[in-house]
C-alpha positions, 0 to 999 in steps of 0.5 A: 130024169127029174134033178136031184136034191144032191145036185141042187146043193151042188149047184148052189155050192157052185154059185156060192164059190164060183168055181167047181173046185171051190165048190169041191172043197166046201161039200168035201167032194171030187170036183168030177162029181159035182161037174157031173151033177152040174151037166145032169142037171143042165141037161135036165132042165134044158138050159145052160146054167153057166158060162165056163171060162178059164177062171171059173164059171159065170152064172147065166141070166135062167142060172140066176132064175132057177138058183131062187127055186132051188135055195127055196126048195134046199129050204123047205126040205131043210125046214120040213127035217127040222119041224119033225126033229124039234115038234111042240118045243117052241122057240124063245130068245132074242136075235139081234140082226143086222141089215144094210140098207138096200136091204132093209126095204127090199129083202128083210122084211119077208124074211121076218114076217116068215121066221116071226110067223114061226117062232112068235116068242122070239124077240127080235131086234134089228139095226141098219148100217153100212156092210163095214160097220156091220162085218165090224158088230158080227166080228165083235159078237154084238150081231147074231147074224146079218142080211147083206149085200155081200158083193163088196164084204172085206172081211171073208176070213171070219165071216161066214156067208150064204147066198139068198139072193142074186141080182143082176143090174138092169138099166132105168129108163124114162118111158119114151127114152130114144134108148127104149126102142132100139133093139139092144143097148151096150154100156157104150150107149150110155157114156153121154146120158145124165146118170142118177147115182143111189149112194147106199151099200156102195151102189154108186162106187160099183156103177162107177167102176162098172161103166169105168171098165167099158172105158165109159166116164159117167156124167152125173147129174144126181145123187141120193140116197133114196131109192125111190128119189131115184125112181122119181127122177128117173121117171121124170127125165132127169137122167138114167140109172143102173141098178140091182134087178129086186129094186126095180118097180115099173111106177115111182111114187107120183105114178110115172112109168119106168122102163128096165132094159137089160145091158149087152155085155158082162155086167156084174151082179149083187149078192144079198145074203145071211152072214154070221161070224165063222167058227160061232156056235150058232144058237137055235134061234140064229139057225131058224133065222138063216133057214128062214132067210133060205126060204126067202123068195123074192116075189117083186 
């Protein structure tokens, strides 16, 4: 039996609350009808999608992978209703987007060559800065609408938000680290390493916290602010480094090679995601912009 469009909704609904019943609640369903969509739907493709525990669900690494295809999919329907319902009227306006930093470099740009392709007459503005400052804008109404990393955002009563990417962390190794050939690697392999910190959307306050709550102190021998500082660093020996999944690239820019190595344990994920102010009567170019962001697959 193929899966449905009704349960890929109901399964982003679920990864978007991280529990059935807040999954319910946004769709104004039963919690057993998206329970049961969620087993069709694992047993369909074959795979568990969650981890169930006492508190909710935790999305599995194949979860992660197939919440990309699903959003696209949701997406290209979404897209494909509204080229019909709105044929030969072309868009104008302006939008005024937010994004924070991580982003800018590694999400953003897709999603405006997709919604530009599209919609040429819209004027489009964009500004970088902290997810603080920009909850601040959206609040304010001087944001249409932001793509963010969401994970860390304060302000969830008047924001309004949907996920478009999900990333786990992944560890950064030089080519030939000893860590490199053993056959698994846990948080607790790197209590001694020299680590490289990325200070950017609150990456080094996470990476603390994260190897904090393993009972792990991290010694750090670099920060930055630079990605690709990082990637040099790292390639070079300088240290180690955790980091989101859509950041990594096997080569820093001097052509040295890295290695990502997956943790052993319950590491934490980044969400990225579009994110206006709740309640806001959105303008047609704002939807276009979020239907575009939806579409967004990540091709690294």
């Amino acid at each position: 039996m193929a899966f449905t469009l009704k349960q890929l909704r109901y399964f982003v609904a679920v990864t978007e609350t991280g529990t059935v019943s807040g999954a319910a609640q946004a769709l104004a369903i039963s919690q057993s009808a998206v329970t049961e969509a969620i087993r069709e739907l694992e047993a369909d493709l074959g795979v568990p999608l969650f981890l169930r525990h006492p508190r909710g669900l935790d999305i599995t690494h194949k979860g992660h992978q197939f919440l990309r295809h699903a959003s696209g999919i949701l997406a290209g329907v979404s897209d494909a209703r509204k080229a019909l319902s709105e044929e030969g009227e072309a868009l104008e306006g302006r939008l005024h987007v937010g994004v924070t930093s991580l982003v800018a470099g590694y999400v953003l740009s897709d999603i405006l060559a997709r919604f530009r392709r599209a919609n040429p007459l819209v004027e489009v503005s964009a500004l970088e800065d902290s997810g603080d400052y920009l909850e601040h804008l959206l609040v304010g109404g001087e944001l249409d609408v932001a793509v963010m990393v969401t994970t860390n955002m304060r302000d969830r009563m008047a924001l309004q938000t949907e996920i478009i990417d999900t990333s786990p962390y992944q560890l950064w190794l030089p080519n030939g680290h000893e860590l490199v050939t053993r056959p698994s690697v846990s948080i607790e392999d790197l209590a001694d390493e020299p680590m490289i910190m990325l200070r950017v959307d609150e990456m080094e306050e996470a990476t603390q916290k994260l190897l904090s709550a393993f009972g792990a102190r991290p010694r750090v021998a670099f920060r930055t602010r630079s990605v690709e500082a990082v990637r040099s660093l790292v390639a070079t020996g300088a240290g180690i480094a955790l980091l989101p999944e859509m950041v990594y690239r096997r080569w820093s820019l001097e052509g040295d090679r890295i290695v990502s190595r997956d943790v052993s344990g319950r590491l934490p994920v980044v969400q990225v995601g579009t994110v206006w102010r709740k309640g806001a009567p959105l303008s047609r170019v704002t939807r276009e912009f979020i239907s575009a962001a939806q579409a967004h697959k990540n091709t690294r």
